[in-house]
C-alpha positions in Angstrom: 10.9 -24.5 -4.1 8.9 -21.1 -3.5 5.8 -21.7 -3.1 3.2 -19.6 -5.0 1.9 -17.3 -1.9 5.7 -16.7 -1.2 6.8 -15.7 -4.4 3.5 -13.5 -5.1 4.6 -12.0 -1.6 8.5 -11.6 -2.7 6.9 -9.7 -6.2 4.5 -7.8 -4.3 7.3 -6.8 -1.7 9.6 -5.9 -4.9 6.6 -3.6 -6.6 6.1 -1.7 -3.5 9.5 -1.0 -2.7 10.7 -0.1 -6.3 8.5 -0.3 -9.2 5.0 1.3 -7.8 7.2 4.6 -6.3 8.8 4.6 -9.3 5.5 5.0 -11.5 3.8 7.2 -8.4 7.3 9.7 -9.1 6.9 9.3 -12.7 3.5 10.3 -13.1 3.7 13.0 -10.3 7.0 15.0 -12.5 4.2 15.0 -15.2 0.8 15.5 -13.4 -0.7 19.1 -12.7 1.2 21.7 -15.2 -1.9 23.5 -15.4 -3.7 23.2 -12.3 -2.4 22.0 -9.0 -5.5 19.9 -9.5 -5.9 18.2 -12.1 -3.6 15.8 -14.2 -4.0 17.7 -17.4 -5.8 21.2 -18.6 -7.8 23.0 -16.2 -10.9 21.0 -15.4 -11.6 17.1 -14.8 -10.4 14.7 -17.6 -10.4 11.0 -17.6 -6.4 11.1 -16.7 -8.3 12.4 -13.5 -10.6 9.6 -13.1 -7.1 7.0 -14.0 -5.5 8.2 -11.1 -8.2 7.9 -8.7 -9.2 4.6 -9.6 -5.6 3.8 -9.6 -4.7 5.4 -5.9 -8.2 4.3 -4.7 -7.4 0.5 -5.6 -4.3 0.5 -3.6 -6.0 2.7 -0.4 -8.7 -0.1 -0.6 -5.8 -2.8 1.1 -7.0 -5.5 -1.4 -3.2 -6.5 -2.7 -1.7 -8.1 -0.1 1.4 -6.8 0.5 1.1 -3.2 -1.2 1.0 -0.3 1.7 -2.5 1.3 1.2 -0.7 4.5 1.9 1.9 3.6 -1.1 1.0 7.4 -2.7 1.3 8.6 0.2 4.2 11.8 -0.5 3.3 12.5 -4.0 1.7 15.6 -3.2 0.1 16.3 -6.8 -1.4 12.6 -6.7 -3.0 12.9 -3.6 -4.2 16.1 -4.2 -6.1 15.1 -7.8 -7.3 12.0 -5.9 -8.7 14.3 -3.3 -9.9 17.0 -6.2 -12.0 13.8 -7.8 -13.4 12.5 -4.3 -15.3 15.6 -3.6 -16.9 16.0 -6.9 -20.5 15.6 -6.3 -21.2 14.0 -9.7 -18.1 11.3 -9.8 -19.0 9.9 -6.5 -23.2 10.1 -6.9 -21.6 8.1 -10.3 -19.4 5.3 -8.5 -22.3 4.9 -6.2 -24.6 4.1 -8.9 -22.4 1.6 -10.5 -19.4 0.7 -8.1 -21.0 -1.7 -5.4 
């Protein structure tokens, strides 16, 4: 019998290794047709503020078991997420209502 900490450990292990890349390469093929970065058009949309949220939870180390570096190598993702943390008005935002 698996105990629940060892099978959300074996699921965790499984999303990291196959299903998050997966997502991460899916989303980088359609990501930045525009503009090396942004997601979509030419200035910052929510698809922007998605993916950082979304790269920012895993870089935080809260899953257990899900490399906070997991993005690391999708170029386009990491540059949006970068794009979106220097923005003056996102992050005065997050720090008004994100504690």
């Amino acid at each position: 019998h698996i105990g629940d900490h060892q099978l959300k450990q074996q699921q965790r292990s499984s999303l990291a290794a196959d299903k998050i890349p997966f997502v991460f390469k899916s989303l980088e093929d359609a990501v930045g047709k525009e503009s090396p970065h942004f997601a979509v058009g030419k200035e910052l949309t929510v698809a922007d503020l998605v993916l950082y949220n979304l790269i920012h939870w895993f870089k935080t180390g809260k899953l257990e078991g899900i490399p906070t570096d997991i993005a690391q190598g999708c170029d386009k993702l990491c540059r949006i997420y970068e794009t979106v943390a220097k923005n003056d008005r996102v992050m005065q935002w997050y720090g008004q209502h994100m504690r």
